[in-house]
Every structure is written in structure tokens, then in C-alpha cells.
C-alpha positions as CSV (number, residue, x, y, z in Angstrom):
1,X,74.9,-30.5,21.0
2,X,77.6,-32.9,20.3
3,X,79.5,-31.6,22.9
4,X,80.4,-35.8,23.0
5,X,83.7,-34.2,22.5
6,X,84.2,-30.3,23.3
7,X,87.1,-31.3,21.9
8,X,85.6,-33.8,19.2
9,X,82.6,-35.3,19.7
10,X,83.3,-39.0,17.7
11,X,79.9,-40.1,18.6
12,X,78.7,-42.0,21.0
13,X,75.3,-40.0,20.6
14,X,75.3,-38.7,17.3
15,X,73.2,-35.9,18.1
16,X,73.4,-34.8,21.9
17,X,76.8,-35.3,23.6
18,X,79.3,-32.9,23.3
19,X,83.2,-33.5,21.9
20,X,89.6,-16.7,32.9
21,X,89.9,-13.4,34.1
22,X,93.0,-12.7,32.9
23,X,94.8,-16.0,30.9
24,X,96.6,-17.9,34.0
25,X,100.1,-18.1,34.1
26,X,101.0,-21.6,33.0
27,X,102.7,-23.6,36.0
28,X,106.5,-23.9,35.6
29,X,106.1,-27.5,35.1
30,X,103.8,-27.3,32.7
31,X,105.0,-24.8,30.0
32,X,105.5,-25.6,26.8
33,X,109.3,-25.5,26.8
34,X,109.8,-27.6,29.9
35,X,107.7,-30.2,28.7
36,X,109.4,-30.4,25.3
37,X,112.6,-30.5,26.7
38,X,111.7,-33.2,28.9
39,X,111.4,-36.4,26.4
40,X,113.1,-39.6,27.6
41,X,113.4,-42.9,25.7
42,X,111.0,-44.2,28.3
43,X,108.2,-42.1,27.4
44,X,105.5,-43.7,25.6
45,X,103.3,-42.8,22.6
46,X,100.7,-40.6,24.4
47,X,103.9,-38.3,25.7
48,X,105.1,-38.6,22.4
49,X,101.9,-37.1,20.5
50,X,101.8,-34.7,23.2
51,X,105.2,-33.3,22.3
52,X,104.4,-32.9,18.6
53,X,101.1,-31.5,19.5
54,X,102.9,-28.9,22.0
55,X,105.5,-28.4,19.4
56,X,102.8,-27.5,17.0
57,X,101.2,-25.3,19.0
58,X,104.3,-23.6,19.4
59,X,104.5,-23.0,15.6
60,X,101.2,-21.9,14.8
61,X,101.8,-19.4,17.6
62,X,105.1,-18.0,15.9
63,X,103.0,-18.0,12.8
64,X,100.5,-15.6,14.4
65,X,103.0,-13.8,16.0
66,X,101.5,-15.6,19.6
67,X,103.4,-16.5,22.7
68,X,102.8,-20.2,22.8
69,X,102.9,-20.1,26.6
70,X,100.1,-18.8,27.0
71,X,97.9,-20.9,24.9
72,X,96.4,-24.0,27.3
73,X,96.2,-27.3,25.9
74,X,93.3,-29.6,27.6
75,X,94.2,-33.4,27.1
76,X,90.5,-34.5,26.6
77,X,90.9,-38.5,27.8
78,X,87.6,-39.8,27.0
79,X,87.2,-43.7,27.1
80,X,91.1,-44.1,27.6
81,X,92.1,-45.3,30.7
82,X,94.0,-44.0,34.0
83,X,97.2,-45.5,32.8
84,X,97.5,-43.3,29.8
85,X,96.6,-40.1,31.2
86,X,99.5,-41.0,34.0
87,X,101.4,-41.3,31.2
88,X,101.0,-37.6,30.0
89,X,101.1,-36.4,33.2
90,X,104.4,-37.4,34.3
91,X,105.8,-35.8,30.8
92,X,105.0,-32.8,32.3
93,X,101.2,-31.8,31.6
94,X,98.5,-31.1,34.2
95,X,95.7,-29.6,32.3
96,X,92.9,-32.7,31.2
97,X,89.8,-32.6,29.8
98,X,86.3,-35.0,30.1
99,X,83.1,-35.1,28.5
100,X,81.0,-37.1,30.8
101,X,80.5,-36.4,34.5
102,X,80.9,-39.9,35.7
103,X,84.1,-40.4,34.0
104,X,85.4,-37.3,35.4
105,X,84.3,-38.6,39.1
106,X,86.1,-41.7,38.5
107,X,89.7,-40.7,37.1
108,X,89.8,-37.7,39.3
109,X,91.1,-39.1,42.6
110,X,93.6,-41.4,40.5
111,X,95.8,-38.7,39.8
112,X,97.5,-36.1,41.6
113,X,95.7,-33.0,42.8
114,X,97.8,-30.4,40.5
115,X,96.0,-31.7,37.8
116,X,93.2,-29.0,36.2
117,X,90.3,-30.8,35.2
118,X,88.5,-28.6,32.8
119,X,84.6,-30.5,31.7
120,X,83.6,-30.0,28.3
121,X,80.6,-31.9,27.8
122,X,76.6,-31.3,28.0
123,X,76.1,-30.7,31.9
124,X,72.9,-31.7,33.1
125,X,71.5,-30.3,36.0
126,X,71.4,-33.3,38.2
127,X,74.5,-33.9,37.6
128,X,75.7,-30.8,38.8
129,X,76.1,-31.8,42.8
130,X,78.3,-34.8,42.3
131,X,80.5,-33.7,39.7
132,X,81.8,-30.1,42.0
133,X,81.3,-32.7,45.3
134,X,83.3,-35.4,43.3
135,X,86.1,-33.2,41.6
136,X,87.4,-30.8,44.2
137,X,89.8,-29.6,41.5
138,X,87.7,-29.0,38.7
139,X,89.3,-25.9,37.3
140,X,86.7,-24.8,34.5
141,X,83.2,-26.1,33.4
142,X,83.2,-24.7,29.8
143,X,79.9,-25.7,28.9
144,X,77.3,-23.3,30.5
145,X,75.0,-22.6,27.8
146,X,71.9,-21.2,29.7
147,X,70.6,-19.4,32.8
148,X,69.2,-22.5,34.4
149,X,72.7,-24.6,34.5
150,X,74.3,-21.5,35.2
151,X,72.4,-20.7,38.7
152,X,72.5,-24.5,39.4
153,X,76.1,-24.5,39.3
154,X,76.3,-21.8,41.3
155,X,73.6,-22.9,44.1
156,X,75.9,-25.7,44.2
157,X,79.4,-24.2,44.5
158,X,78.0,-22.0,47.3
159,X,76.6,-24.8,49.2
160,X,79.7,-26.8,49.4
161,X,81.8,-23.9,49.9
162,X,84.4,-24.3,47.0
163,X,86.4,-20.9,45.9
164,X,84.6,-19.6,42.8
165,X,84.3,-21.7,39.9
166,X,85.2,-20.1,36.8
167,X,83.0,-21.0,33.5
168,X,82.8,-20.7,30.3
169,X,79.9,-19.7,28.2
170,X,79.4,-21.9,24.7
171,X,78.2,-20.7,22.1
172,X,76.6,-22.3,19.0
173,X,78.7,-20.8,16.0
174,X,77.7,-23.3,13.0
175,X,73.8,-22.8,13.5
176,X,73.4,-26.5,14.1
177,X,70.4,-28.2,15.8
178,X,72.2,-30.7,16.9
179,X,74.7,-28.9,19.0
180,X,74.6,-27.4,22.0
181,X,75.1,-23.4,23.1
182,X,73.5,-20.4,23.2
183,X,73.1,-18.8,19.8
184,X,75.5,-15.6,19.2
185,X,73.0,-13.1,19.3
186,X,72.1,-14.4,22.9
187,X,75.6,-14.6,24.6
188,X,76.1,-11.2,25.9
189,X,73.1,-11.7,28.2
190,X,74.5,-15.2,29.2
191,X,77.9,-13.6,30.1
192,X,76.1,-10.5,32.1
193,X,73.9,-13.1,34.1
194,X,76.8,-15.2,35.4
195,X,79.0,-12.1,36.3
196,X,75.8,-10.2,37.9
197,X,73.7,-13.1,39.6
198,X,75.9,-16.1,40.3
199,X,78.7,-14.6,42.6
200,X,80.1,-18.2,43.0
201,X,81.1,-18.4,39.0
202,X,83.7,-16.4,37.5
203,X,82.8,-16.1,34.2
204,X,86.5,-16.6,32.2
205,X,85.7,-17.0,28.2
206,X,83.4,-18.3,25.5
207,X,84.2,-22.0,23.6
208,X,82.7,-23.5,20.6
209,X,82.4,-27.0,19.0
210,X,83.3,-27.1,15.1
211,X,81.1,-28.8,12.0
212,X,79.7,-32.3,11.9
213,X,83.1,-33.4,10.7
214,X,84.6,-31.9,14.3
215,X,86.2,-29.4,12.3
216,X,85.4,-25.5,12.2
217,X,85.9,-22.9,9.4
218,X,87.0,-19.6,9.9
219,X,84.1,-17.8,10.1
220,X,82.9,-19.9,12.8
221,X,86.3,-18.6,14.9
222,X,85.7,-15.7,13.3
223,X,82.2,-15.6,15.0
224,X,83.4,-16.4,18.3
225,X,86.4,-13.1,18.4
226,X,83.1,-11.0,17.3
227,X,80.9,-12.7,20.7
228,X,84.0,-11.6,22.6
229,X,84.4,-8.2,21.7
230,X,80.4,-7.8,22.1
231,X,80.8,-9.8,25.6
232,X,84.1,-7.3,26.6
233,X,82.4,-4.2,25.7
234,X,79.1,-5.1,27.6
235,X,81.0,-6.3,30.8
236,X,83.5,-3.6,30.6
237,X,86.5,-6.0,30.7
238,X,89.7,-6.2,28.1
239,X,89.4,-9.0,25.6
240,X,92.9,-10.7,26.6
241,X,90.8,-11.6,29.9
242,X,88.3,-13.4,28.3
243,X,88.9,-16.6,26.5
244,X,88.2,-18.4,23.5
245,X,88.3,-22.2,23.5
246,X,88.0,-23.1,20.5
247,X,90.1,-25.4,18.2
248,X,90.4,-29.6,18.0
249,X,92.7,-32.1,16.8
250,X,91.1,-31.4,12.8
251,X,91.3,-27.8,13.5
252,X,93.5,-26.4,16.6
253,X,95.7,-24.4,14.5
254,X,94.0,-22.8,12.6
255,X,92.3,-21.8,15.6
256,X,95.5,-21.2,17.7
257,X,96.4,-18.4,14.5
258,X,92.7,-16.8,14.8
259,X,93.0,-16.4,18.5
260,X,92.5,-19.2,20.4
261,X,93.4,-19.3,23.9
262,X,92.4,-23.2,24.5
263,X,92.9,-25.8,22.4
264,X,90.9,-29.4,23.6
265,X,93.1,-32.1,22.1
266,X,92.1,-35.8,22.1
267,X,92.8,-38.8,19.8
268,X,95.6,-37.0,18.3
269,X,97.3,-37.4,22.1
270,X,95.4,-40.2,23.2
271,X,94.5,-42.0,20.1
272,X,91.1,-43.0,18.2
273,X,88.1,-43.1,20.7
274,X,87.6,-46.8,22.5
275,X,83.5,-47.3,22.8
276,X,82.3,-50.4,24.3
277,X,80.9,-52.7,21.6
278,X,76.8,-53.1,21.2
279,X,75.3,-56.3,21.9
């Protein structure tokens, strides 16, 4: 896939990088309310995107008859620098999201350790060992999409000891070659073999990736609710504890109103993607 950006991949490959138990309580300092309460006429323009994209979440929510508190929003940072990502954090929010592995090692240690990485790109397998050894808070890897990176991550997280790390499965719901995830048909098995075999994961959800415009339709949301329900039944668990990230800054909510419990935001907090120019 394009999982360039779980939240929206704006290409930097065109064709293969991508853009919990029971939903966690939101910290204090991070709900919704709090952080909208707490603008200043210091804060800049990524804390005040991130307002309006809180305050929006909030609405679509009401709209859906949701509680917006307990919908996460991952501020996906890619390309945009430590400074800006302070930024959002001191408004109030600790939950940030990054495609690429070496990224993630980088910004990690230069901000607090509250904050919940969640990595939302294509996971390689050799990459596995230095992003869990690099990111001792990484919160969520929600890009598992088969049985191989699924037992490597959790080889890894037993080796080094961490607490169990809790995935999510993705699934392919627009048919497309060129992303990544399992298909639909084949996610119930993917969910089973990371709650049966790999005691180290805690398999928390299911995410998707919308349409080559980074966009999704409803049926492809509508896809996803149907993998849960086939996923809940099968593992005996109640559907509230089992995720759906799905929804980007085209398309988050719409998403939020058919269900969505995490919504991967980027250049609508952070602004347009910066890539390095060619040669």
C-alpha cells in the first residue's frame, strides 16, 4: 500500500508507502474540552488547526450522537519538524502519529515521554527491532497486515521485555493493488493469530487507508464496521473494544459519524507535506 500516509499518503512513493481492548480513557490533559479551552494568543497555527480539527470532531460526534471524548485523534507529523509537533503538544495533545520508522526513532526522544506514538506506515520486518528498541513509548503499530510481521513484532517485544504491544490489523477495503492490508475476507484469521500465537501483542482494532485521492466512501467504512463484527464474533469480544481507524483530513468525518474510533490527521494540523527536492 500507500500507507505513505495511514493518515494520507501524499506520495513520496506513489505506489508502496502508506499515509484497544476496550477504547482508553483519554488522559485529562488531553480531552477534547481541555484542549479547546486552552487557546492562548501565543499559540501558533499548528495549535490553531488542531483546535478546529478537535472542534470538528466534536461536531461530527453530536451529529452521530457520539461522545467526542472518546474518539482519538493521531497528529500524523510526517516531514514537519520537532518544533511544530512541540508546538501541538504544549496545546494540550499527546497522541502523534509517523509513517516511516526512522523518523519515528528520531523525533521520539525530543519530546516528552507522555506522548503516544502510534506508526501507521508499511512496517518492514527489519525494521521491526529498532523501531520497539528506539521508541519505548510506541503505543500502537496499526499496520500489521500479515502473519509474518505479526510474529516478528512479537519475537521482538518479548525479547526486549516491553509490556504488550497492542496492534492493529489493516485491512484493504478499496481492492487496490497498490495498498497495503489484508483483504476483508482474510482478516478474521489475521485477528485470531495475533490474539492466539503472539502473547506479546494485544490485538486492539482494525484501520484502513481511503481511495487514491486519500479519501474513502462509505462503503469502504462500511466495509470495515462489517470486518469488526466478523472479527468480534469470532474472538468472542464486544465491538466497542475493538477499533476502527479509519478517517483522514479529506474524510475524518464522515468517518467519525460511521463509527470511527481514530481519526489520523495530518496537513490539515500540520500543513501540506514538505519532501526534499530531486536533483
Amino acid at each position: 500500500m500507500s500507507n505513505t500516509e495511514a493518515e494520507e499518503t501524499e506520495t513520496a512513493d506513489p505506489r508502496k508507502n502508506h499515509d484497544s481492548a476496550k477504547l482508553p480513557e483519554p488522559s485529562s490533559s488531553s480531552s477534547l474540552g481541555l484542549q479547546m479551552s486552552a487557546a492562548s494568543a501565543t499559540d501558533g497555527v499548528a495549535a490553531a488547526a488542531l483546535r478546529s480539527v478537535l472542534q470538528r470532531v466534536k461536531q461530527a460526534a453530536e451529529r452521530s450522537g457520539r461522545v467526542s471524548e472518546l474518539i482519538r485523534v493521531v497528529a500524523v507529523s510526517k516531514t514537519k519538524p520537532v518544533t511544530l509537533l512541540r508546538q501541538v503538544y504544549d496545546a494540550g495533545h499527546r497522541c502523534f502519529g509517523e509513517n516511516y520508522v526512522q523518523e519515528l526513532i528520531d523525533k521520539a526522544p525530543q519530546l516528552p515521554e507522555d506522548t503516544e506514538w502510534h506508526f501507521i506506515g508499511n512496517l518492514q520486518s527489519n525494521k521491526v527491532k529498532p523501531l520497539l528498541s528506539g521508541v519505548p513509548n510506541l503505543a500502537v503499530v496499526e499496520t500489521v497486515d500479515d502473519e509474518k510481521i505479526a510474529n516478528h513484532l512479537n519475537r521482538v517485544a518479548g525479547n526486549i521485555g516491553r509490556k504488550p504491544l497492542k496492534v492493529m490489523v489493516q485491512v484493504n477495503t478499496s481492492g487496490e493493488e497498490s495498498k497495503y492490508g489484508v483483504e476483508p475476507s482474510g482478516c478474521v484469521e489475521l485477528a485470531k493469530h495475533v490474539s492466539t500465537n503472539c502473547p506479546n501483542l494485544e490485538f486492539c482494532g482494525l484501520m484502513t487507508i481511503g481511495m487514491p485521492d486519500y479519501t474513502s466512501t462509505p462503503e469502504n467504512f462500511k466495509t470495515l464496521g462489517n470486518c469488526r463484527s466478523e472479527v468480534c464474533k469470532a474472538l468472542g469480544m464486544a465491538e466497542e473494544q475493538c477499533e476502527l481507524s479509519m478517517g483522514m483530513s479529506g474524510d475524518f468525518e464522515l468517518a467519525i459519524e460511521m463509527g470511527s474510533t481514530n481519526v489520523r490527521i495530518g496537513s490539515t494540523i500540520f500543513g501540506a507535506r514538505e519532501y526534499p527536492k530531486k536533483q
